[in-house]
C-alpha positions as CSV (number, residue, x, y, z in Angstrom):
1,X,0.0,0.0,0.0
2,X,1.4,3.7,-0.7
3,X,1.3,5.9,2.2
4,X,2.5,9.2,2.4
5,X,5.5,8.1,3.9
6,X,7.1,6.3,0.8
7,X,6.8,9.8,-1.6
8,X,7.3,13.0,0.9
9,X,10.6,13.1,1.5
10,X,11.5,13.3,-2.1
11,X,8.5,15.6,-3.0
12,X,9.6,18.9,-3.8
13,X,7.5,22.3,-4.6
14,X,8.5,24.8,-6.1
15,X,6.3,28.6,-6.9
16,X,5.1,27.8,-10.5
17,X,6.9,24.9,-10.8
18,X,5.2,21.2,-10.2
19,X,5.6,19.5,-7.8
20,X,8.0,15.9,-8.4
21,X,9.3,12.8,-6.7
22,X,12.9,11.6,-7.7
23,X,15.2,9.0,-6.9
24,X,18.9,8.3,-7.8
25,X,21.3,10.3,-9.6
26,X,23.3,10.1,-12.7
27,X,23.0,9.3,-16.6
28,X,20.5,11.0,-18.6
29,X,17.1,11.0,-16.0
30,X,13.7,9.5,-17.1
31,X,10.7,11.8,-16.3
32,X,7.6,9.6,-15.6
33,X,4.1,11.2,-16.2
34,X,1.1,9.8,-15.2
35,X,-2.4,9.2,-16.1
36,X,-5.6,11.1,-14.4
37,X,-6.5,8.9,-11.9
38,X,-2.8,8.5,-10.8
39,X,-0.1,10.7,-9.2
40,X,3.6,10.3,-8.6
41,X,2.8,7.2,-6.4
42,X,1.8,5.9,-9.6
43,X,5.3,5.3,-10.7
44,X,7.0,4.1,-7.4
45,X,8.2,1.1,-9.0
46,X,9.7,2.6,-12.0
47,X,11.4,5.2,-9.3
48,X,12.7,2.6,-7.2
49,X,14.1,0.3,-10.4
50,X,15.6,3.3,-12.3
51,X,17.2,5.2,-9.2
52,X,19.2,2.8,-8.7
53,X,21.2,3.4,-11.7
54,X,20.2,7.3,-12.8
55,X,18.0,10.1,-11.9
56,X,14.1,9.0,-11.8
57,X,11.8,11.4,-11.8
58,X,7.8,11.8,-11.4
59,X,6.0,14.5,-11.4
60,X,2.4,15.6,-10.0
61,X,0.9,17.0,-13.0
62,X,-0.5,20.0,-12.1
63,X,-3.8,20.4,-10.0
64,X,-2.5,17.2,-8.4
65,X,-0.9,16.3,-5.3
66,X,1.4,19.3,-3.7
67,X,1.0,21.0,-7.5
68,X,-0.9,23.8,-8.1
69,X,-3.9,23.8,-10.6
70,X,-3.5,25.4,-13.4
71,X,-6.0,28.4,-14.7
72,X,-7.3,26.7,-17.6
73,X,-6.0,22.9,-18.0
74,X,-5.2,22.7,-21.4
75,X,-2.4,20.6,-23.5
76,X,-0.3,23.7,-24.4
77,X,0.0,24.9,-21.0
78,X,0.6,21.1,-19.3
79,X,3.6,21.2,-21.9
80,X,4.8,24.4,-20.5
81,X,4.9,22.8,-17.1
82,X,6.7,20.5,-18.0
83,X,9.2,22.4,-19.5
84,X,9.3,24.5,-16.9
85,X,10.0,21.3,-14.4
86,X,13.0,20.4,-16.6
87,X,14.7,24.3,-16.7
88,X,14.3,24.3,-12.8
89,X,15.9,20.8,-12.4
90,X,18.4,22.4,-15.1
91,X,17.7,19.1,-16.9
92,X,18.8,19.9,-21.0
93,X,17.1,16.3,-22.4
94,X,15.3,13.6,-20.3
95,X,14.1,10.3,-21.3
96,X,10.6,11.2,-21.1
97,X,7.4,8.0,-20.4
98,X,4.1,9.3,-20.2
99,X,1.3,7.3,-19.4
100,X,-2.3,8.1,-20.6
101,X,-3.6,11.1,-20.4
102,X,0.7,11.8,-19.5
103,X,1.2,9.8,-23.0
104,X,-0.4,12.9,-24.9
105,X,1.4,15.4,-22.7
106,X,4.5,13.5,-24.0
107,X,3.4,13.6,-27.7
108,X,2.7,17.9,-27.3
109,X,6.2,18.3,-26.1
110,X,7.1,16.0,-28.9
111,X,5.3,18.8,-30.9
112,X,6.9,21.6,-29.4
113,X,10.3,20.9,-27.3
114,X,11.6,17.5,-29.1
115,X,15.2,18.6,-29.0
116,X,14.7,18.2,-25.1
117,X,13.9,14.6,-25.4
118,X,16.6,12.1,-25.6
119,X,14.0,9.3,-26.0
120,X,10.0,9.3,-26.2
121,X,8.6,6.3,-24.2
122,X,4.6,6.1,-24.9
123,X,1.9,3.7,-22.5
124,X,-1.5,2.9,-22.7
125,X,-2.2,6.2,-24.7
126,X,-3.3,7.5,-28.1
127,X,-2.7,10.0,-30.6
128,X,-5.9,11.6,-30.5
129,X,-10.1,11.6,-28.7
130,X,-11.9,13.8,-31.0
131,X,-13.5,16.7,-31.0
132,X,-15.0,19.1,-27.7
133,X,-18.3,19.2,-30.0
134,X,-18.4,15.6,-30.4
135,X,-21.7,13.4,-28.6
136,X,-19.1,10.3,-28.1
137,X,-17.0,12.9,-26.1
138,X,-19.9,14.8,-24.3
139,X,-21.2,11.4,-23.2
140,X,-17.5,10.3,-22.6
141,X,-16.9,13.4,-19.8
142,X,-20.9,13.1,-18.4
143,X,-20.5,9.5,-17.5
144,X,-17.5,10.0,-15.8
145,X,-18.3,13.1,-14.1
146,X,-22.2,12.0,-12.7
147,X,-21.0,10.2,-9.8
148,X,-19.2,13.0,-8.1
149,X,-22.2,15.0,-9.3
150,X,-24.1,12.9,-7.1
151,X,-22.2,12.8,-4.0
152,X,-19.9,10.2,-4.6
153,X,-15.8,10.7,-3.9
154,X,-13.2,9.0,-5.9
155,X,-12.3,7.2,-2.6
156,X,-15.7,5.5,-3.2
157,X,-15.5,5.3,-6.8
158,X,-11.8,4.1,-7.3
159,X,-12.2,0.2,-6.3
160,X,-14.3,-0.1,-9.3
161,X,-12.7,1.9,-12.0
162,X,-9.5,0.5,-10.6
163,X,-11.2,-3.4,-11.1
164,X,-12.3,-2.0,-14.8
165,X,-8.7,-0.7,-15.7
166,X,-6.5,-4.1,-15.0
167,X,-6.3,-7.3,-16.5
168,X,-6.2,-10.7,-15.7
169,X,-2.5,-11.2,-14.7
170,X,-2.2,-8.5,-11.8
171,X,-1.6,-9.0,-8.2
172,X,-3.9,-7.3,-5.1
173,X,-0.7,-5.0,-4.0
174,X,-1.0,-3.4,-7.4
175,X,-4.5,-2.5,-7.1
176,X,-4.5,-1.7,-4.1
177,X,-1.7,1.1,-4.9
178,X,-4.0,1.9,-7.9
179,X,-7.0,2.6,-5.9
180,X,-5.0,4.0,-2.9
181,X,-3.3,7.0,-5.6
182,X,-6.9,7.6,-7.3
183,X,-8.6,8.1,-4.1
184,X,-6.2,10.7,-3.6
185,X,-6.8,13.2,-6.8
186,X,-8.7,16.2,-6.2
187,X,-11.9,16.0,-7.5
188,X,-11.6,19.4,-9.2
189,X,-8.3,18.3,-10.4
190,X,-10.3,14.9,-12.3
191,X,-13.1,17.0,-13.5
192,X,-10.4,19.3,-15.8
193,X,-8.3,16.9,-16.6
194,X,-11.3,14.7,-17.9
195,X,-12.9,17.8,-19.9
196,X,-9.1,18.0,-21.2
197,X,-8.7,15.2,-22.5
198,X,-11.3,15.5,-25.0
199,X,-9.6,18.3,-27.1
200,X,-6.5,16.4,-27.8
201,X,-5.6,15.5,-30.9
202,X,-2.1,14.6,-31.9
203,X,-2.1,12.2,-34.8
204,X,0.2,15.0,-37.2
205,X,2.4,15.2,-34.8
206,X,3.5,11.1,-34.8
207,X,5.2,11.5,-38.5
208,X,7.3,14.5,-36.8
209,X,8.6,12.8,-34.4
210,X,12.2,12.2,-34.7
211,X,13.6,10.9,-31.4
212,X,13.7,7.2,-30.6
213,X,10.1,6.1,-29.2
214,X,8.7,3.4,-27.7
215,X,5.0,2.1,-27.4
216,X,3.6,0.2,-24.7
217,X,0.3,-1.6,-24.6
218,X,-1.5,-4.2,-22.3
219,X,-3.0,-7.0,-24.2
220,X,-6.0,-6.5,-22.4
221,X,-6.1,-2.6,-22.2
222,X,-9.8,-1.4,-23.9
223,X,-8.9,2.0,-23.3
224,X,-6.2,1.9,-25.5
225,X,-6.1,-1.0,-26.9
226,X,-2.7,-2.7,-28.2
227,X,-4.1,-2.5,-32.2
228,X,-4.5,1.3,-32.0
229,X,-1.0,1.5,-30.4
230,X,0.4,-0.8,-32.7
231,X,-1.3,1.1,-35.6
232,X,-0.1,4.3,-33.9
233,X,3.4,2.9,-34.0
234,X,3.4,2.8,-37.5
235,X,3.1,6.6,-37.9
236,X,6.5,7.0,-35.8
237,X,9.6,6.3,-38.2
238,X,11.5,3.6,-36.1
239,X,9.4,3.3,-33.5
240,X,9.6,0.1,-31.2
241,X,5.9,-1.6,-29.8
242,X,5.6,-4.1,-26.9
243,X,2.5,-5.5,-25.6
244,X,2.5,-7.0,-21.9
245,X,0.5,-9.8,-21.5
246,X,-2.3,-10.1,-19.3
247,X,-1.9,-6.6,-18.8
248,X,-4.3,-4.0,-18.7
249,X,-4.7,0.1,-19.0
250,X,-2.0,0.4,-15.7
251,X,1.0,-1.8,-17.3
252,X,3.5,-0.4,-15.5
253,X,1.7,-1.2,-12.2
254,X,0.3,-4.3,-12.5
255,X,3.5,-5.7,-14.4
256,X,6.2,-3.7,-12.8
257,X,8.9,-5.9,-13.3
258,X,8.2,-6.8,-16.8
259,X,7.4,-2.9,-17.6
260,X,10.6,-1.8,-16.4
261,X,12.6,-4.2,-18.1
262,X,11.0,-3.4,-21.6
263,X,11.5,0.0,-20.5
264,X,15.3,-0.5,-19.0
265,X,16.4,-2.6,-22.4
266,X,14.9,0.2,-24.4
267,X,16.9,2.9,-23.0
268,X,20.3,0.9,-22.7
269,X,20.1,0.1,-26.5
270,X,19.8,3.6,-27.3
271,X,22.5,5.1,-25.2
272,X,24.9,2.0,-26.1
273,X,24.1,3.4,-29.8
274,X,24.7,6.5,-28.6
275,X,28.5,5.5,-27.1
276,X,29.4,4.1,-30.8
277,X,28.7,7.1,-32.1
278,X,30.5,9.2,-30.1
């Protein structure tokens, strides 16, 4: 179970900065972003793996956890604070994984700041949702926004998206951790970054993107499932795709070991390219 004892002492705010978790030092650092029912806690596994061996980072997207909400939540300006979470670390290039809703963060500042990525690591994500104007996307929002309209808290809600999100081959810690970091997002906080979600559309951005870029699915994920990925892969030139089995919209939770190490083998291929080159 996460408690608040495993993230604070690495949690650092900052005045117009978001807030982060971190681990380790050394080599190029991954930034982890997460999904909207998540938080840093999300990515404690990744954090604990990769700190052992370089700087691992997690924000609290903004509006989450010790982060301040932003004005107006919109794609363009959670770019910019990201960007503004790498100049105050003084971080030139990160290997950068979003997941989810953090996976289309990742493909704006693929848009916008590539030359500050030294890899682009996509999960359980896609390149676009459709329009604001859309029914599928006005139904999309309502159904996920009634409950708290009707009293209910994401403490009571989170045990059944949670059970909804996974697949067949998790275990109970990794649920509970799900549903323990869901129950913890601000209902304010869910309601924009749901709303938010529904303007994004990034699909002519995937033939611009030029760093290397991996794609991760779970074989069971029916948010985004592993054919869209896989079909999404194919718009990025040289682009590597991995399903987990058994796994469902929270890979890198429910499979952390195997997760990291497709992540881990990823990275060290492209920086033992990078030492032949140099």
């Amino acid at each position: 179970m996460i408690t608040n004892s495993d993230i604070s002492p690495a949690s650092r705010n900052r005045a117009g900065c978001p807030a982060f978790t971190e681990q380790g030092s050394g080599a190029t650092p991954v930034l982890f972003l997460h999904g909207i029912g998540g938080g840093a806690d999300s990515w404690l596994g990744q954090l604990e793996f990769f700190g052992r061996s370089r700087h691992a980072i997690a924000w609290w997207m903004p509006g989450y956890g010790p982060s301040a909400p932003l004005p107006d939540m919109t794609f363009d300006a959670l770019a910019d604070a990201a960007v503004t979470l790498l100049d105050r670390l003084a971080l030139p290039r990160v290997h950068l994984v979003g997941h989810s809703i953090g996976g289309m963060i990742a493909q704006t500042l693929a848009a916008r700041a590539q030359g500050r990525l030294a890899s682009l690591t996509l999960s359980a994500t896609s390149p676009a949702f459709g329009s604001k104007d859309g029914d599928f996307q006005k139904a999309f929002v309502e159904k996920r926004i009634k409950p708290l309209d009707d009293g209910f808290s994401l403490a009571d809600l989170a045990p059944k998206i949670v059970a909804e999100l996974v697949g067949d081959n998790v275990d109970m810690g990794a649920i509970e951790d799900a549903i323990a970091s869901m129950s913890q997002v601000p209902p304010a906080s869910y309601r924009a970054a749901m709303s938010c979600v529904v303007h994004f559309d990034a699909r002519p951005v995937l033939p611009t993107i030029r760093v290397p870029t991996l794609l991760v699915a779970g074989s069971q994920d029916t948010n985004a499932p592993a054919p869209m990925m896989e079909r999404m892969a194919q718009k990025i030139a040289g682009s590597c795709f991995h399903v987990v089995e058994g796994a469902g919209h929270l890979a890198n939770m429910e499979q952390a070991a195997a997760f990291n190490q497709i992540l881990s083998n990823f990275i060290a291929d492209i920086e033992d390219k990078g030492s032949q080159t140099s």
